[in-house]
N, C-alpha and C positions, 0 to 999 in steps of 0.2 A: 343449276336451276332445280327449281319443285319436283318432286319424281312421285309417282304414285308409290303408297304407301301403306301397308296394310295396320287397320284404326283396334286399338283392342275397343273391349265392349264398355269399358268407361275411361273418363277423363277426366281429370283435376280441371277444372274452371278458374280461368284469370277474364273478371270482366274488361272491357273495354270501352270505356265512355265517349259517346260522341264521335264515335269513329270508327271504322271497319275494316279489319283486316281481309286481304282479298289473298288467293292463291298466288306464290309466286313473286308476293312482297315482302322488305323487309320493313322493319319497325323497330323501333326503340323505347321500352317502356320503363319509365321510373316507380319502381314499385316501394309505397311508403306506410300504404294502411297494414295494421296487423293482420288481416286473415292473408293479404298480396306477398308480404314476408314471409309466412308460414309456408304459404305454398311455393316460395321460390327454395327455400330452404329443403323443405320435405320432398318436393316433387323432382327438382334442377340439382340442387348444390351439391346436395349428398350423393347424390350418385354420379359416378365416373363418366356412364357415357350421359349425355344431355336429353332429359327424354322431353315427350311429347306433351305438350296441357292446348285445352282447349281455349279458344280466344271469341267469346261471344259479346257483339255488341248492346251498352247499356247505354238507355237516354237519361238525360238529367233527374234526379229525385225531386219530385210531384209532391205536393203538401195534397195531403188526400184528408178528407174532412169525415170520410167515413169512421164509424167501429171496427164496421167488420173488413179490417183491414190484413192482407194477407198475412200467414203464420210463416214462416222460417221453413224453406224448401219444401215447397210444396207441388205438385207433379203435374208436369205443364201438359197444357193438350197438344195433339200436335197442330202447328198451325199453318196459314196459306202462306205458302211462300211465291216467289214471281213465277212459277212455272202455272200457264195455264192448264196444261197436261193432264196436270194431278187434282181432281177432285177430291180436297181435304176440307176439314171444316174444324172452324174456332177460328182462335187469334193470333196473330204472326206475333203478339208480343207475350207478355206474362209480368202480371205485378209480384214483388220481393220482395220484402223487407228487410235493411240491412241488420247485423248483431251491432247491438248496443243505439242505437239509433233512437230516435224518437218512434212514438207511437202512432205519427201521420206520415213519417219521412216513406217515401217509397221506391224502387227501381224496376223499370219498366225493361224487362231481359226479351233479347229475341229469340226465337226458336231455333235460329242455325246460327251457326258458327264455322271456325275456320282451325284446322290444327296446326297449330306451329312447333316446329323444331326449336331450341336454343343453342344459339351459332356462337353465343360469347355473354358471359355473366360476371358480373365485379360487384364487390362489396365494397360500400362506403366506411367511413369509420364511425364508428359504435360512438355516439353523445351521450353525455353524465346520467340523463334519464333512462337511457339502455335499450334506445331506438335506433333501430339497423335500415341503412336504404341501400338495396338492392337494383342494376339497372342491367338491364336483358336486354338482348338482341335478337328477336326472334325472326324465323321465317315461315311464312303462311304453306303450307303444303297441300289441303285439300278441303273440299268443305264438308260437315256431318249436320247433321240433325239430331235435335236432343227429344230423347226421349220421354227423360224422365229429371231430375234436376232436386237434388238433396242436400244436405248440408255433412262433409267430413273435417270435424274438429273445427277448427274457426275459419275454413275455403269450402268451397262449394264444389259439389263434383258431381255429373252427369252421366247418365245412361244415354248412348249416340248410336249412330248409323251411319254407315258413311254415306255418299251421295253421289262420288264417282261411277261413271261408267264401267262396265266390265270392258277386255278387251276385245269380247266378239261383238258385243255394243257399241263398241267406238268403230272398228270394223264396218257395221250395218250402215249405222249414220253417214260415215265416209262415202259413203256411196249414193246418197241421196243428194239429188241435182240440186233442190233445193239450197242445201248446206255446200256444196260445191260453190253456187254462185255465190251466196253471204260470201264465203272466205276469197273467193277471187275481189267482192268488192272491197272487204277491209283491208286485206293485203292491197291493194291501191291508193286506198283513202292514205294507211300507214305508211307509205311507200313518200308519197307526197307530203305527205307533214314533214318526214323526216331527211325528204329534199330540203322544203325551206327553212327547217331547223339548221341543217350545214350550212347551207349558206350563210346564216345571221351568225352563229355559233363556230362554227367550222368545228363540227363535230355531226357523229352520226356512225362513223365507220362500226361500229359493236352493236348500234341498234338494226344495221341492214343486215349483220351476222345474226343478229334473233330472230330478223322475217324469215332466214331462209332454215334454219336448224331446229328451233323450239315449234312444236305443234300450234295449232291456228286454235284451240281453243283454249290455250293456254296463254298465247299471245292479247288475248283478249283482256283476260286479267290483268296482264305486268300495265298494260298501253294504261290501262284505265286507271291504275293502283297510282299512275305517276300526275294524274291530274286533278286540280283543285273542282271538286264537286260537291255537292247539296249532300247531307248526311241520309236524305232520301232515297239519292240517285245510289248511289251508296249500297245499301240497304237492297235496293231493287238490282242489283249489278247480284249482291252475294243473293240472292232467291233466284238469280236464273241459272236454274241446273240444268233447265234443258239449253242444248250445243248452240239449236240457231234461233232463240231467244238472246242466250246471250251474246252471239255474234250480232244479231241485230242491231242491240244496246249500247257496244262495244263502235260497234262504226258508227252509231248515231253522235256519240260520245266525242269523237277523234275528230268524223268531220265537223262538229261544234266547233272544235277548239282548232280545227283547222281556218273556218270563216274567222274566228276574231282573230286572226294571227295578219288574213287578209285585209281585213279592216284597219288594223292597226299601220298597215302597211299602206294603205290605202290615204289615213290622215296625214302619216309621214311626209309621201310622194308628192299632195296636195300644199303642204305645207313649203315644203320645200321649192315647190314652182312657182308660190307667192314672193317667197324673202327673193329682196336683192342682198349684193355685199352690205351695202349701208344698215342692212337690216337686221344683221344677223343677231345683236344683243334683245331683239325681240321675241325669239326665238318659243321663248316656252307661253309666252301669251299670245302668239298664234296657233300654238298647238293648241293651248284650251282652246280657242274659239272654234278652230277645225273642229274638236273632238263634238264641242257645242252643236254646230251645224248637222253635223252626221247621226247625232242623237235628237236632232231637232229640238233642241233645248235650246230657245233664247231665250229666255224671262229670267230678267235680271234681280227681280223684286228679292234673292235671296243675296243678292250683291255686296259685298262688304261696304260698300261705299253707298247702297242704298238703306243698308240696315244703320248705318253713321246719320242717314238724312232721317229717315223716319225717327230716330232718339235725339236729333236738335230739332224736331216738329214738336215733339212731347215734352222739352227741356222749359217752355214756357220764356222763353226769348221775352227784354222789348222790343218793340216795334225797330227802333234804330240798331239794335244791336243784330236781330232776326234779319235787317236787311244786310250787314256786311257779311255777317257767315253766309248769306247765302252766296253773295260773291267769291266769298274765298274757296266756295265748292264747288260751283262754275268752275273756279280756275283747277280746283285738283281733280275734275274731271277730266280735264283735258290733259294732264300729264299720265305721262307714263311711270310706273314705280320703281325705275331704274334712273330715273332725275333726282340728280343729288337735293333738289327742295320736295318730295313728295313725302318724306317720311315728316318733316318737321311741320309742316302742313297739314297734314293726318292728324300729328297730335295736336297740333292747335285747336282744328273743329274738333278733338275727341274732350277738350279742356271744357270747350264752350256746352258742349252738350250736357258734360257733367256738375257743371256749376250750378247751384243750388238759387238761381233765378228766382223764382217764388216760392219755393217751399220752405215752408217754415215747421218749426214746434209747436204745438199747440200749447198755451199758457194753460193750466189750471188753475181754479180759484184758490186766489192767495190766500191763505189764514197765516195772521198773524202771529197769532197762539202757536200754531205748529211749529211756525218758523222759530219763535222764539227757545221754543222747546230744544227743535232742532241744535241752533246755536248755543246754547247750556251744554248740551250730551256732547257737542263735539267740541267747545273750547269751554275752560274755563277760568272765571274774571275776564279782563278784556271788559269791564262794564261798559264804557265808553264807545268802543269797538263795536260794540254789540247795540248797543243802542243808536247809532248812526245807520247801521246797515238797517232796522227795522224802521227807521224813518225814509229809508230809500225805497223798501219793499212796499211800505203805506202808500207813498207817493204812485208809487207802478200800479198799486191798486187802483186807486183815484184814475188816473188816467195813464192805462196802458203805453199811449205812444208817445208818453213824457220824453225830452231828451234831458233826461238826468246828467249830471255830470257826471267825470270820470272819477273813480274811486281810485286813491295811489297809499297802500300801504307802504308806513315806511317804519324799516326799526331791524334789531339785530338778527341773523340768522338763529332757525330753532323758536321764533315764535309765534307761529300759526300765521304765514299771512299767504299761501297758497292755500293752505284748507278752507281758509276766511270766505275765499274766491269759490271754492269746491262746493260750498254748504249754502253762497247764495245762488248758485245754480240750480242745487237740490231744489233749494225753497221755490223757487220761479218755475222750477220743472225744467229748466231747457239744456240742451246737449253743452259737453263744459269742454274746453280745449283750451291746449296751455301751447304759448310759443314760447320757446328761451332766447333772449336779446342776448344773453350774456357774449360777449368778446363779439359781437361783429360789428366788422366797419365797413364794410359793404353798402351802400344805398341802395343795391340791387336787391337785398335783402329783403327790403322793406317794398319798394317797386317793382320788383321785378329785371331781369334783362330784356333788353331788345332785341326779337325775333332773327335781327342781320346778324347778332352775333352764333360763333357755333358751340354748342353745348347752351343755351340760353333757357330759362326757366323763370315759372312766373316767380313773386317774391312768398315770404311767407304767410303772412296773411290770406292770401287768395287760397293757397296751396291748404293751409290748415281749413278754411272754409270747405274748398272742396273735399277734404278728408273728413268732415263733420257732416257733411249731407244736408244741412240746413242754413239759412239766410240767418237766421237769428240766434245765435249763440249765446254764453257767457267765453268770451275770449281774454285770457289772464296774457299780459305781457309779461313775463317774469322778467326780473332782474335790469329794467329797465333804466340804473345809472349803471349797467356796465358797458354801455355802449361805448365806441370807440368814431376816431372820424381820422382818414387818412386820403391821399390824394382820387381813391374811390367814390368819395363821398362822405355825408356825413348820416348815419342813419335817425340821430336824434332830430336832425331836423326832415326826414321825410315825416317822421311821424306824427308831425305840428298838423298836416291833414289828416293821417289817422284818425286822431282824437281830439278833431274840432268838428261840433256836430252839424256847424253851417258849409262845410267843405265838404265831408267824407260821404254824400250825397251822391259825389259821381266820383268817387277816387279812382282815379288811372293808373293800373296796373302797365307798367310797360310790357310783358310780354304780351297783357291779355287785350289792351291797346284798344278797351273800350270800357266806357264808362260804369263800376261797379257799383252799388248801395250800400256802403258799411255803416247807414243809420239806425236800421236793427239791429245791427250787432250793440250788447252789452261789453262794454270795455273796462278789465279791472289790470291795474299795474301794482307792480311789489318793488322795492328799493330798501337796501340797506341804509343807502344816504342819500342827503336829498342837494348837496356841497356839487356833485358831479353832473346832475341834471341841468342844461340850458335854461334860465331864466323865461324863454316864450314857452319851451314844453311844459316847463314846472304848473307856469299859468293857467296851463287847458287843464289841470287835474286839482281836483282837491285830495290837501294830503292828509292822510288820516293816521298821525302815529301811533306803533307799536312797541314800548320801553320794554325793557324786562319784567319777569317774575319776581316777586318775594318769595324767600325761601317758605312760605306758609303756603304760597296758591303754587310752588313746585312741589309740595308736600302731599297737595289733593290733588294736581294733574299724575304723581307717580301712581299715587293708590288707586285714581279713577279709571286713567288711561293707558299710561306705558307700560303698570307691572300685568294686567291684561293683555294686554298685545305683545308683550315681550313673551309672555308664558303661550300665547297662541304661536306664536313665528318658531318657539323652540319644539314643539308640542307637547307640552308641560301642561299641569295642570295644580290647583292650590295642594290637591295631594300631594306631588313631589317636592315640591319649591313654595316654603311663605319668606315675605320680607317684613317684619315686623316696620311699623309706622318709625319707630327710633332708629332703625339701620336706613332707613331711608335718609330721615335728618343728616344719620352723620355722613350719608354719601354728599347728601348735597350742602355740608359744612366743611367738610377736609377733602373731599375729591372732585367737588365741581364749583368753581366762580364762573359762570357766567349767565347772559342777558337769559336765554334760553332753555331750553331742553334738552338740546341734543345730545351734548356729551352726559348727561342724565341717562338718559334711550342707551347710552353706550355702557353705562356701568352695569346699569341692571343687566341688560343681555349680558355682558361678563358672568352676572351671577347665574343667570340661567342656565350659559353655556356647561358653566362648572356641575351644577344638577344634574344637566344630559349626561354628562361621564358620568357620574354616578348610578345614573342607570342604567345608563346603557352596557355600565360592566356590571351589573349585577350576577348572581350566578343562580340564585331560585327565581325564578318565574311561579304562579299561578297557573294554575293546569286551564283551557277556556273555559268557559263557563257553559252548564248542559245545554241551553237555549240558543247558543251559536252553533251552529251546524258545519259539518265537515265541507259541505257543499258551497256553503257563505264563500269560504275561501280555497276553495279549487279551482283554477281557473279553468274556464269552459276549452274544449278542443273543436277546433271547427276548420271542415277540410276545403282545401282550396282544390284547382286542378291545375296540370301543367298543358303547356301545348299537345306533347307529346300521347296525352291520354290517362298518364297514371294519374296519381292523387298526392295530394302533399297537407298535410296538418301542422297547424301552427296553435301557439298557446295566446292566447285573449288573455291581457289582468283588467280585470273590470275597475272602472275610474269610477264607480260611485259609492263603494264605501269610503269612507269618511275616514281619517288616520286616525279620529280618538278613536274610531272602534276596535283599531289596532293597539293603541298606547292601552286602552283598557286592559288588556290581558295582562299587562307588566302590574306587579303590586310590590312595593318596599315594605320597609319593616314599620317604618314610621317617615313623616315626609321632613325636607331637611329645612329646619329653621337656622335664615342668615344670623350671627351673631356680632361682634366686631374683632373675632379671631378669623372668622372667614373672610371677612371683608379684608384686613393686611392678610390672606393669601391668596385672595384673588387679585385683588386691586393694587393692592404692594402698599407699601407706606401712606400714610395721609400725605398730601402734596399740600395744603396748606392748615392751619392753624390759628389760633386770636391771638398768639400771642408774636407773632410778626412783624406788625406796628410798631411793640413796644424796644422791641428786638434791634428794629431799625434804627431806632432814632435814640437808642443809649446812647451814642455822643450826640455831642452839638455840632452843628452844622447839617442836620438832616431835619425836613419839612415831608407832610404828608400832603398831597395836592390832590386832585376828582379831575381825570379827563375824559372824554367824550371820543369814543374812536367806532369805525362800524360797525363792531359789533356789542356795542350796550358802553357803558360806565364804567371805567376801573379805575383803579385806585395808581395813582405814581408818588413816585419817591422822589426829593431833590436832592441832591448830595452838594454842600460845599469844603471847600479845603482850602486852607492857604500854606504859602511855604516861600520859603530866601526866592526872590526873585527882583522885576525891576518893572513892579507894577503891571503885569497885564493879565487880561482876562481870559482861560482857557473855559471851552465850550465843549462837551464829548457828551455823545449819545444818540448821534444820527438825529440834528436838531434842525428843522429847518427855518425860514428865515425870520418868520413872525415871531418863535420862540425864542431865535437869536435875537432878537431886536426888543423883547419883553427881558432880557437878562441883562441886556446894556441898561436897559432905562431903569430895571430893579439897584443895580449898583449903584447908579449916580443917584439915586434919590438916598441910599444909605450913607453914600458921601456925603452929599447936601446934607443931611440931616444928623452927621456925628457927632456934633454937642449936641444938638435939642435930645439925642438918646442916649445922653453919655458916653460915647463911643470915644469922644475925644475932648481932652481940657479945652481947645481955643479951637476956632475953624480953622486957622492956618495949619493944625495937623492934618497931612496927606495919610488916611489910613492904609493909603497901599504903598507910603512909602518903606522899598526895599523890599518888596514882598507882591507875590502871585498869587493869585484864586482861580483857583478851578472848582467849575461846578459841573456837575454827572446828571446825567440823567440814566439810569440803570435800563438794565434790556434793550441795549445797545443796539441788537441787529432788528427793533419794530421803530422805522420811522415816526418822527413826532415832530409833531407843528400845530398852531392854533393859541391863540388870543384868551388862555384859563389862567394860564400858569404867573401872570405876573404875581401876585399876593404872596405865593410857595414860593421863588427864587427872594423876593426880600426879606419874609421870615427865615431861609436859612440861611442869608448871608446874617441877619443879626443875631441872631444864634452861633454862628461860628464866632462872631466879632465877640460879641459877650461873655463865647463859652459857658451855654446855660440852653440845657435841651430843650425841647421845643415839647408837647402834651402828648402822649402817644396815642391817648382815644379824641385825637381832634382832625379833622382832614378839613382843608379849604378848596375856594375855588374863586377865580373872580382876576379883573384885570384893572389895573392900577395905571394913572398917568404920571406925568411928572410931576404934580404935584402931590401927585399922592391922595386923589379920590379914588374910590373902588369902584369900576366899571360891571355895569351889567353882564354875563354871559348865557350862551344856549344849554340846552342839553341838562338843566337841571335835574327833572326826573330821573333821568338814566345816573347821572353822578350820585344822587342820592341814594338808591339804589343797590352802585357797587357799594358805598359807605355802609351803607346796611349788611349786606354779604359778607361784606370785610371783617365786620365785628365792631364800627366806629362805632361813638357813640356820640360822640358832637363834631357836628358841620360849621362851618364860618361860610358862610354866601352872602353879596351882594346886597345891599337893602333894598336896592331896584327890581332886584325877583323874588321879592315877596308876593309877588301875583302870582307866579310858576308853583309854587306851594299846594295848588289848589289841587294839582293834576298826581299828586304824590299820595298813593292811596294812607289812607286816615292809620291802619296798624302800622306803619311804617313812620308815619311821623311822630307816633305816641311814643317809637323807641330809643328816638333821636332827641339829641339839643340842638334845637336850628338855631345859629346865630346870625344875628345880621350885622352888617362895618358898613358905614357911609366914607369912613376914611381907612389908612393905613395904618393910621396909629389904632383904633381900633382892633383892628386883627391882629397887632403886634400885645394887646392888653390882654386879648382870650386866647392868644398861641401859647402861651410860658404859663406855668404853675407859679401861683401868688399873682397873676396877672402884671401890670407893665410899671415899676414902682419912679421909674426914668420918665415915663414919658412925659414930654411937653407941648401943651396945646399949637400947633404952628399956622402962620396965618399965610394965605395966599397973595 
């Protein structure tokens, strides 16, 4: 234990925040600010035996709004501490300024303190910054008063007195009746606690060894040092120097913490007399109410189950739907939270309350002008596109609570049809939320599960509603032909009430199992294809398609949009990295065919990426520049506290400079202009070329064809072959059955028709007799099907038969019967399109979609030869060079 001690006339100062060391206790302090290191260092570590520092309590740092704010150790009066005895005068605290601190920051010191020993000292390990944490174990030994309080090197060190009795003083006291009875009472009080501490604990035997060995006014301190108290009481414990003061304080103390130990005892015993066996998993909700009762706290108004009602009073309920929640919380009043139904009932009223019932976005007035604007900055062409969404927005103008129809973009991935949906939110102002259909088959998905099942949850619509906060949204269905349907259901068809606007008035979410309004909701869907869509769903939408780009309007989306955004996402700027207008061309002529943009978006970041190494290995840098400050970029230190009292500092990187402000500093020599020697090192070889058509079709029996797949136009190859056989027809290229059945009927019609195209002297020649044909369709592992390709399998079977190639700048498209008319087909624009990108330069189509022609922007047709065939022999007259010198007119 503490031993009196004799105090030299100064002492190093370790403050102590928020807390007070009393005689007799130990502590454990983390010491982490530099003046608390210096001093454990200078005053503790270096020397051998552990000596003494002063432990004076400090209260939190005051924002003080004065000037005249105190100076750096400055000499405290002395102040009133708890002894009434002593007539002193001033203040028991003192304001301090710490070093390096702000000019308001302040600490509020107290005039006494406590000297402690150091019982055991360890050093942390030293961090890359070169910051030491030191952690002490002190013991309180005696209390002193400061005299005088100054600053040595970066710790503070004070002029003291001690405050102990002498030994003919402690003598005197002892013998005053007074102080006789104090210690007979606290020694009783103490006696008693530390009965019903054994009891609960079964401990005590070394605390009744301190009542009878350690001095009574010593005992005063360890009793008090051990219990949770106000940093006042505290405070007023370490001011009572005088003996039976602080005995007073001391039993006032004990027997406190004596009564709540009986009280606690008290709600136990009470509790315990109530539960039967059956009752016992009730256990801790009768404890709160006991404790309730004893505190005379019954007002429940802070009740979780009441703060749940008051937020479905203010959720704006209908009438029918206000009345079933309120039943359903009737019923979860009357459960107890230990019933396997209370939690899932909780969240159900938590669903209703939070559901966006009436609240909505407020629209701002529409301008058309902006919008339009709008939709330029963030797509471009799309004419079409763009001028249906601004006859939608016209409309919404006219009459706000129009039920417009559902907007269904359809067309290849990579051409703006989620932004499409993003931008007419912008323009309408309202909150924009996207669900993804893609892969579910789920109906639950779409409605919801029902509440009987376990794990159950509403569908996504509701779910997304309630994650948006508002009744009226722009809600996108993405991907809405990838829907699937399996013995769960079928989700395409829950959605036929989604997005029909005489149904979805009261759509019934099963979990939420009452009537919802998705009439203010704005509905827009996106589809690659429109083949996988249900015929009823297709009809609730109007579809608005998206074809691909020409290589001219990906020319102005690179330079306007992507080489911008790709140089922001690297954080690049035109200084590092330009891409001249021609290395863009040739990326999107040798390294990208397709409908879109995306793999576009991917080359260029290729180039960009390539840039960043560049600079980022550079080896000169630019020194900053005079007008950025050291301090711009130091991050701030700002000190936290532990439990324990010490201090702990951490580093702040402020998040609001900007990263050009940082790329600014880096400068190169000159910035890197793409050429088309960087392009083959970043990008590797060109992957296609103009000269592939021609490439292809050097022998005979190869046709160039235009199909239609989901993502835009491309271009196919047909291969034919014959060879020793016994007449049959081989198919290869993962074909399926429409195309199989388009290659049967191309044969026989070249059969039927081998004299009228010289193919054969008399009809009775069998052209396959003794001999097999095989025809290919290349890129074997991409399934292919679809009603184009008849025209392409008869041009190259007459081409093989003839031996006589086929036009290398000609692609067809179009389906033929048995007679040999050319049948209309879809997808023209897109076919036309890839022929463009391809390099073609004349198309053969249909003469029945010469109406499709119109939707084919106008530079694109100026570069093509459209040709039109009402028959077969026609496409066989523009497929061959010198056109068809055979052919004979045939009659049906």
């Amino acid at each position: 234990m503490a031993e009196s001690v004799e105090l030299p006339s100064r002492l190093a100062i370790l403050p102590f925040r928020n807390k007070v060391l009393l005689p007799g206790a130990i502590i454990r302090i983390r010491c982490t600010s530099p003046s608390s290191v210096k001093l454990v260092e200078q005053e503790l570590w270096q020397r051998e035996e552990k000596g003494l520092i002063g432990i004076l309590p400090v209260r939190d740092a005051a924002a003080e709004t004065t000037a005249a704010a105190a100076t750096v150790g400055p000499t405290l009066s002395q102040g009133v501490g708890g002894d009434s005895s002593k007539n002193q005068v001033g203040s028991s605290d003192s304001n301090v300024k710490l070093d390096g601190k702000s000019q308001q920051e302040v600490l509020h010191w107290h005039d006494r303190g406590v000297a402690a020993r150091a019982l055991h000292l360890s050093r942390g390990v030293e961090k890359p910054s070169g910051r030491v944490t030191y952690i002490v174990v002190l013991e309180g030994l005696c209390r002193f008063s400061v005299q005088e309080l100054s600053t040595r090197g970066t710790y503070y060190t004070a002029k003291i007195s001690s405050l102990e009795m002498t030994k003919s003083d402690m003598e005197q006291v002892e013998q005053d009746p007074d102080f006789v009875a104090l210690s007979r009472q606290f020694k009783a009080t103490a006696m008693e606690l530390i009965s019903i501490l054994e009891q609960k604990q079964k401990t005590g035997g070394r605390t009744k060894n301190l009542l009878e060995t350690v001095p009574v006014h010593k005992l005063a301190d360890i009793f008090v040092a051990s219990f949770e108290i106000s940093f006042e009481e505290q405070l007023a414990m370490l001011d009572s120097v005088d003996l039976k003061v602080r005995l007073s304080k001391a039993t006032e103390l004990v027997d406190r913490h004596l009564q709540s130990i009986r009280v606690a005892e008290k709600i136990t015993q009470k509790v315990e007399g109530q539960l039967s066996k059956s009752q016992k998993e009730f256990l801790l909700r009768q404890q709160m109410r006991a404790i309730k009762e004893e505190l005379g706290d019954n007002d429940d108004d802070e009740d979780d189950l009441a703060a749940l009602e008051r937020k479905m009073q203010s959720a704006g309920m209908p009438q029918n739907v206000w009345k079933h929640a309120q039943r359903e919380l009737r019923r979860l009043k009357k459960m107890q939270p230990q019933q396997p139904g209370y939690s899932s009932s909780r969240v159900y009223l938590e669903l209703l309350a939070d559901m966006p019932w009436e609240k909505a976005s407020e629209e701002h007035e529409l301008d058309l002008k902006a919008a339009k604007e709008r939709l330029d900055s963030d797509h471009y062409g799309l004419v079409k596109v763009k001028q249906r969404i601004i006859e939608y927005l016209a409309v919404r103008k006219l009459k706000p609570d129009a039920r417009g129809p559902v907007l269904c973009f359809v067309g290849p991935p990579g051409v703006g049809k989620t932004s499409l949906a993003s931008s007419i939110a912008a323009a309408l102002g309202r909150k924009f939320i996207r669900i993804s259909l893609g892969g579910i088959k789920d109906e639950a998905d779409i409605r919801g599960h029902r509440r009987t099942y376990i794990g159950s949850m509403p569908g996504r619509l509701i779910d997304g509603i309630k994650r948006v906060g508002v009744c009226n949204p722009i809600m996108l269905l993405d991907e809405i032909d990838k829907t699937g349907s399996d013995v769960r259901g079928d989700p395409a068809s829950a959605l036929l009430e989604v997005l029909d606007p005489e149904q979805n008035k009261t759509f019934n979410d099963h979990y939420l199992n009452v009537p919802y309004d998705l009439s203010k909701v704005i509905f827009v869907a996106t589809a690659n294809r429109m083949q996988p869509i249900p015929p009823p769903l297709r009809d609730r939408m109007e579809v608005i398609e998206l074809p691909g780009y020409t290589p001219e309007e990906k020319l102005n989306i690179a330079m306007r949009h992507l080489i911008p955004r790709v140089l922001d996402q690297h954080g690049l700027s035109s200084e590092f990295l330009q891409i001249p207008e021609e290395m863009v061309k040739l990326v999107i002529q040798r390294y990208t065919r397709e409908a879109g943009v995306r793999n576009l978006e991917r080359n260029l970041a290729a180039l960009a990426r390539a840039a960043a190494v560049r600079v980022a290995e550079q080896e000169q840098a630019v020194p900053l520049s005079k007008d950025m400050s050291m301090s711009r970029l130091t991050p701030p230190m700002v000190e936290s506290r532990l439990a324990e009292g010490g201090e702990v500092e951490m580093e702040v990187i402020p998040m609001g400079d900007k990263i050009n402000e940082i790329s600014n500093t880096f400068r190169v020599a000159s910035a890197l202009v793409v050429d088309e020697a960087m392009l083959e090192k970043v990008l590797g070889p060109p992957r296609f070329d103009d000269r592939e058509a021609a490439e292809r079709v050097a022998t005979p029996g190869v046709s160039v064809g235009l199909v239609w797949t989901s993502v835009g136009g491309e271009v196919q190859f047909v291969e034919a072959t014959s060879m020793v056989g016994k007449g049959e027809l081989h198919l290869t290229g993962q074909l399926g059955d429409v195309i199989k059945e388009s290659a049967q009927i191309a044969l026989t019609w070249v059969r039927a028709r081998a004299k009228d195209l010289k193919l054969a002297a008399t009809e009775e020649i069998n052209l396959l007799e003794g001999r097999d044909v095989h025809i290919h369709f290349p890129a074997g592992a991409v399934p292919k099907d679809g009603p184009s390709a008849g025209v392409t399998l008869v041009t190259a079977l007459v081409s093989l038969f003839i031996q006589k190639r086929v036009r290398a700048d000609t692609a067809m498209t179009g389906e033929m019967t048995l007679r040999g008319l050319v049948l209309p087909v879809g997808g023209i624009k897109d076919k036309i399109l890839a022929a463009h990108r391809y390099g073609i330069k004349r198309v053969i189509l249909p003469e029945r979609n010469l109406k499709d022609l119109v939707e084919v922007p106008a530079a694109v047709l100026g570069s093509l030869e459209i040709i039109l065939a009402k028959r077969m022999e026609d496409v066989l007259e523009q497929a061959f060079e010198g056109g068809c010198p055979w052919r004979q007119h045939s009659k049906l």
